[in-house]
N, C-alpha and C positions, 0 to 999 in steps of 0.2 A: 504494500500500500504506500504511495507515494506521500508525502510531508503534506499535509492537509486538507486529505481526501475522506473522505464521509461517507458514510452508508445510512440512509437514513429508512428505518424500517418501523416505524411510532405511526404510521397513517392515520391508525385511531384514536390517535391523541390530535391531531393537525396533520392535516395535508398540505402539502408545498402546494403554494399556489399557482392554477395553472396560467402557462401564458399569457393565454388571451383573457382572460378573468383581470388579470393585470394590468394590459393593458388598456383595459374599458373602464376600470376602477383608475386609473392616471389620468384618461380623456375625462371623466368625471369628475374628477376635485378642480377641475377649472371651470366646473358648470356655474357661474353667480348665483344664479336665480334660487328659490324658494318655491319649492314644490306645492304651497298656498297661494303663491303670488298669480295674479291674473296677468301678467304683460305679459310678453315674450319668453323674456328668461325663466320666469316662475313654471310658463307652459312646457318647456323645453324639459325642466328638470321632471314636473309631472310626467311627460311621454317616456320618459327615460325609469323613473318607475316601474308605471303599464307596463312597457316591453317586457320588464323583469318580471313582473306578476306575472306574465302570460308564459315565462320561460318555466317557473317555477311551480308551476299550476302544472305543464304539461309534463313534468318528471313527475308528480306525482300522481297525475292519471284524475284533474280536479278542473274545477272553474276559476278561472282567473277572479272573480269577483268575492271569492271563498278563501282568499289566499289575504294573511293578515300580518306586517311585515313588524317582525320585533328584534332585539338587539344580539340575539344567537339563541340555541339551544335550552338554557337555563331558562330565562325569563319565559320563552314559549311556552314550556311544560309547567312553571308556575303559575302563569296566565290561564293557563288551560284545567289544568287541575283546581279550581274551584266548585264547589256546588250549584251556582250557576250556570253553566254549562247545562245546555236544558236544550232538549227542544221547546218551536215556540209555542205558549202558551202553556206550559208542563210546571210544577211544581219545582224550587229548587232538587236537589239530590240530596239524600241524608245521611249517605254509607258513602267510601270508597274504599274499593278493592285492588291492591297493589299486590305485581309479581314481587317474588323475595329477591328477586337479583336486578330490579331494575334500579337504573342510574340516581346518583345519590341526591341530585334535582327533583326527581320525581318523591323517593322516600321522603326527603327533606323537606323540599319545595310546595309541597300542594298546600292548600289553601280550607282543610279538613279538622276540624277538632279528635285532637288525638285518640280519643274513644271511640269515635266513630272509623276509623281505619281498619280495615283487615289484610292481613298480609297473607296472598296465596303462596303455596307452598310450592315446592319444584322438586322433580327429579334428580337422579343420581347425574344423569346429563344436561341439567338446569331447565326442562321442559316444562312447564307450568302446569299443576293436575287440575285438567278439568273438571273432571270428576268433582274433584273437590268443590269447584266452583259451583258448579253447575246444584251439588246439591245443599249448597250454603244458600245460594240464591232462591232456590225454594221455599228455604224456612223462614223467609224474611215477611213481617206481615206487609212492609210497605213496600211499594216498587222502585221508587224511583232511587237508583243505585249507578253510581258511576266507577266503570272499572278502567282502570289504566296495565296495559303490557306493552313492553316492548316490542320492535318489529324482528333487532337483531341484539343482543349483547354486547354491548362493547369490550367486555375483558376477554370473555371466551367466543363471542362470534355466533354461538348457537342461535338458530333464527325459529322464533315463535310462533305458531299455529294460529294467527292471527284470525282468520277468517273463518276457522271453527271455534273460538272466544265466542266473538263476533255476534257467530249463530247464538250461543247458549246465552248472552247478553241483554239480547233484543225480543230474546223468547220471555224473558223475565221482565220486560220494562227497561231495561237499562240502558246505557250510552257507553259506549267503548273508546276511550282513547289509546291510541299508540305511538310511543315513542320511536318516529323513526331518523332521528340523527344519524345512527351508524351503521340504518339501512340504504339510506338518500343514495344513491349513484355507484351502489356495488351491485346490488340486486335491481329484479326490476321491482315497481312500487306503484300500484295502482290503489286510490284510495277504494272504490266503489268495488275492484275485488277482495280486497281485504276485507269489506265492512264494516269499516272504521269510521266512527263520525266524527274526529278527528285528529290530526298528525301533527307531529311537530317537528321540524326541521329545524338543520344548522348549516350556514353558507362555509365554514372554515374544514368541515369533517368532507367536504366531496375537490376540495381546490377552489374557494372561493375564500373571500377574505376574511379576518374574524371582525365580529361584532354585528352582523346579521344572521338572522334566523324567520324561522315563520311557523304560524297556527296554519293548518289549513285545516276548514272545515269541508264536511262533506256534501251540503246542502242551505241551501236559504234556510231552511227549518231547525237549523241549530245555529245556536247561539250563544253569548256570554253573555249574561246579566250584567255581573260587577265586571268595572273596568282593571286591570291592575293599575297602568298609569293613564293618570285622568289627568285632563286639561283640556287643548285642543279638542277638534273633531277630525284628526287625522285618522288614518286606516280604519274609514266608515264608522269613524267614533270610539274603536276598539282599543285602540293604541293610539296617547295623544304622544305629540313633541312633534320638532320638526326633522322629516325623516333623514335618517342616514342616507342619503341618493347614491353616493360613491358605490359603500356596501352592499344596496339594494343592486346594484349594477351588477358589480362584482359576484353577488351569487346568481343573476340572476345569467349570466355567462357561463356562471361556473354549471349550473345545473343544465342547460344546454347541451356543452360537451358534455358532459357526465352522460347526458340520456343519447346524445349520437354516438356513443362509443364504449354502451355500456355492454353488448353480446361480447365485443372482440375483446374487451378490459377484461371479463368474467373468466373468459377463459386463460388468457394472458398468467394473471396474479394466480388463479388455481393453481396454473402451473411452476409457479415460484414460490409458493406456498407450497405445495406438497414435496417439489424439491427439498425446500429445508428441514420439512417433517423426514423425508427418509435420509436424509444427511444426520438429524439428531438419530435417527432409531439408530442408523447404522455403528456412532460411536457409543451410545447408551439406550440400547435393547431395555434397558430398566424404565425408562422413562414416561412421566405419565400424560398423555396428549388429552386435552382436554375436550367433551365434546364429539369426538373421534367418531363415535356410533350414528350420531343424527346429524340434519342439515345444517352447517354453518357459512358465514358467510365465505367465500372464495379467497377473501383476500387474510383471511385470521386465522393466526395459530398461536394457542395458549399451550404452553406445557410447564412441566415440574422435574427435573434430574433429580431424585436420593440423594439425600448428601448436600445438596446444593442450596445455600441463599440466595436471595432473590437482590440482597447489598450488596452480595459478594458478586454476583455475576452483571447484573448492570455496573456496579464499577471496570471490571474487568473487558465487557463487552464496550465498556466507551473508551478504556486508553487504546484499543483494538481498533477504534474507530465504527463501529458501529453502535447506532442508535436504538436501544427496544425498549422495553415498560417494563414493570412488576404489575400491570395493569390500568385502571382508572387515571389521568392527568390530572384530578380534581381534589388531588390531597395536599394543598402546596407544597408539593415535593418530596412526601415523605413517601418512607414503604412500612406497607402497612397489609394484615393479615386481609383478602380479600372477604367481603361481605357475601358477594356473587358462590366460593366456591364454598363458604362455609356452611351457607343455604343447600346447598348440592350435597352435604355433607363429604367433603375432603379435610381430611387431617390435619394440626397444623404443622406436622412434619412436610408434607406436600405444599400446601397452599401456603406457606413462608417462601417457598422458592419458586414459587410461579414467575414464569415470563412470557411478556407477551410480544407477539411477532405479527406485525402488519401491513401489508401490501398496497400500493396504489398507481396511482399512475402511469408515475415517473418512474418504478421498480423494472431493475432488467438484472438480467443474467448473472450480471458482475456483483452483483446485491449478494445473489444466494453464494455465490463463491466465496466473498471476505465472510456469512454470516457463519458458513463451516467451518472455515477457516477458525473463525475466532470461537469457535465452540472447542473446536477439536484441541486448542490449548486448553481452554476449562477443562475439560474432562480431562485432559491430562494431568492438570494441576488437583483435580479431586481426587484421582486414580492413587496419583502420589501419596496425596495425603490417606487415603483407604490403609495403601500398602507399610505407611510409615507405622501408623496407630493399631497395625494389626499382629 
C-alpha cells in the first residue's frame, strides 16, 4: 500500500459522495434566492427543490407530493414516530411497536410515552417474530397502534419482511413505519410494495450529502398531526425553516444515480462482499458471519473472529489503512457491546469483536485485496498470541 492510500469500506456509516451529487450540490450554494421568495431567484431555488422531490419520490416507488424534506435520517424517524401519525381523520395512536434491533433514533427518538412502547422481539438471525406481533396485536382492546421496522439493519445488513408486517398491521388497524436509511439505493425500495405508510430516508447513507433526509409518506390519507419543527409553512406545513436547497439537490442526485444503477451496483458489491466473507472463512474457519442464513443486504458483512476485539482490530485495521466499524456510527466514537446482536442473542464473547464491513459504490477489486490482506496479519497476530498463552 502506497504512503497515503485508503480503503475505505464504513458505506454504512457515510458514503463518499458521488460525483455528480457534488457537483449539483456546488452549482447550488450559489443559488441566492429563497425557496419562499416569489421573484426569480426564490422560483429558481423552489424548481430546484421539485426536481429533487420528484428524484427522490421515484427511488422510493412514491408521489413526489408525499415526499417531506428534513435535515437527514435522525430527525425523519423522530418526526415520524409520533402518535400523530394517523390516517386522516383517525384517532391519534396509543401503543408503538419497535423491532429490538432497530436504529438507536428510532429506540431513542420516537415521540411515545415510555409505557406505552413495546419492543418486538427477533430471531437468532435478527428476523423480527411475527408471530409474536401478530398475536400481541390481537389482544389489544384499542386499534389504533403504530409499528415501526426496519427495511435493512444497518450493523448486520439483515433485510426485514416488510410487507408481511405490513399485512399483519393493517389487519389490526394499525400504521406501519419503516426505516429505510440503509435500505435507500442498495436494494430496490418501493413504498406501495412494501406497504408501508411511511419511510424514512437519508441523503449521506446512498452518496448524497449529509444533513438531508426525508418522511415519505405513502398517501394523501396519512398524515402528521404534531409538527416537530414549527414555524414557517415550509414542506406543506410539515417541516418549517428555510430549506437546505444545496442538500435537497445533493440527494436528490444522489438518489437518481442510486436508482439508474442500482441492478448493476447489487451485483457488483455482492460480489466484493462475499469475496471478503470467503477470504475471512479461508484464514478463520472459526469465525462467526452474521446473518449468513437469510436475506441481507449485498453490500454488508458483519462478523466476529474468537479471540478477537473489536478495539483491537479497528485499531489494527486503520494503521493497515483500511476503514471498517464495530458497527452503529452513532456512538460518538466509542465501541461499545452491540444492542442489534445482543437482541439476537450473541455472546459477549462474540459480539465485543464484531466488525462491520461495507460496500458501495466506489468499492472495486483493490478494496477486497488490502481488506485480506490486512486481516490475514490479524489473525496472525491472534494465532500468535493463541500459540504463546497455550
Amino acid at each position: 500500500m502506497s504512503a497515503g492510500e485508503r480503503t475505505y469500506l464504513d458505506y454504512n456509516a457515510t458514503a463518499p459522495m458521488r460525483p455528480e451529487a457534488a457537483d449539483a450540490v456546488a452549482r447550488t450554494l450559489w443559488m441566492p434566492g429563497n425557496a419562499s421568495s416569489v421573484h426569480a431567484e426564490g422560483r429558481a431555488a423552489r424548481a430546484a427543490i421539485e426536481t429533487a422531490r420528484a428524484q427522490v419520490a421515484t427511488l422510493a416507488g412514491a408521489s413526489p407530493k408525499n415526499v417531506i424534506f428534513t435535515s437527514g435520517g435522525t430527525e425523519a424517524n423522530n418526526a415520524a414516530l409520533a402518535p400523530s401519525l394517523r390516517r386522516v381523520g383517525e384517532a391519534d395512536a396509543g401503543v408503538l411497536f419497535v423491532g429490538a434491533t432497530e436504529h438507536v433514533s428510532v429506540l431513542a427518538g420516537h415521540r411515545f410515552a415510555a409505557e406505552t412502547v413495546r419492543v418486538i422481539p427477533v430471531d437468532a438471525d435478527g428476523i423480527v417474530d411475527l408471530a409474536w406481533l401478530d398475536a400481541e396485536l390481537a389482544r389489544r382492546d384499542e386499534r389504533r397502534v403504530l409499528v415501526s421496522i426496519q427495511v435493512a439493519n444497518n450493523e448486520i445488513g439483515v433485510v426485514q419482511p416488510i410487507a408481511d408486517a405490513a399485512a399483519i398491521v393493517h389487519a389490526h388497524g394499525g400504521l406501519l413505519h419503516a426505516d429505510a436509511v440503509q435500505a435507500a439505493g442498495k436494494i430496490p425500495l418501493d413504498i406501495a410494495a412494501l406497504g408501508a405508510d411511511a419511510l424514512t430516508l437519508s441523503a449521506h447513507k446512498l452518496g448524497g450529502p449529509k444533513g438531508a433526509g426525508a418522511i415519505v409518506l405513502a398517501s394523501d390519507r396519512i398524515e402528521l398531526g404534531a409538527r416537530l419543527v414549527r414555524g414557517g409553512g415550509q414542506e406543506r406545513g410539515y417541516r418549517a425553516g428555510t430549506e437546505n436547497v444545496a442538500g435537497i439537490v445533493g440527494f436528490g442526485v444522489a438518489a437518481e444515480v442510486a436508482a439508474r444503477d442500482l441492478d448493476a451496483d447489487m451485483g457488483r458489491v455482492r460480489g466484493l462482499r462475499d469475496e471478503c466473507e470467503a477470504a475471512i472463512r479461508r484464514r478463520s474457519p472459526e469465525a462467526m458471519i452474521f446473518g449468513q442464513d437469510v436475506v441481507r443486504l449485498p453490500n454488508t458483512l458483519a462478523f466476529a473472529t474468537p479471540g478477537l476485539r473489536a478495539e483491537t482490530a479497528l485499531i489494527l485495521f486503520d494503521l493497515e489503512g483500511v476503514a471498517v466499524s464495530s458497527g452503529a456510527a452513532c456512538s460518538s466514537g466509542k465501541v461499545r457491546r452491540s444492542h442489534v446482536l445482543e437482541a439476537m442473542g450473541v455472546g459477549p464473547a462474540l459480539s465485543e469483536g464484531a466488525i462491520r464491513v461495507s460496500f458501495g459504490w466506489a468499492s472495486t477489486e483493490n478494496d477486497v485485496g488490502r481488506f485480506a490482506t490486512a486481516y490475514e496479519k490479524l489473525s496472525e497476530s491472534l494465532h500468535k498470541r493463541r500459540a504463546n498463552a497455550a
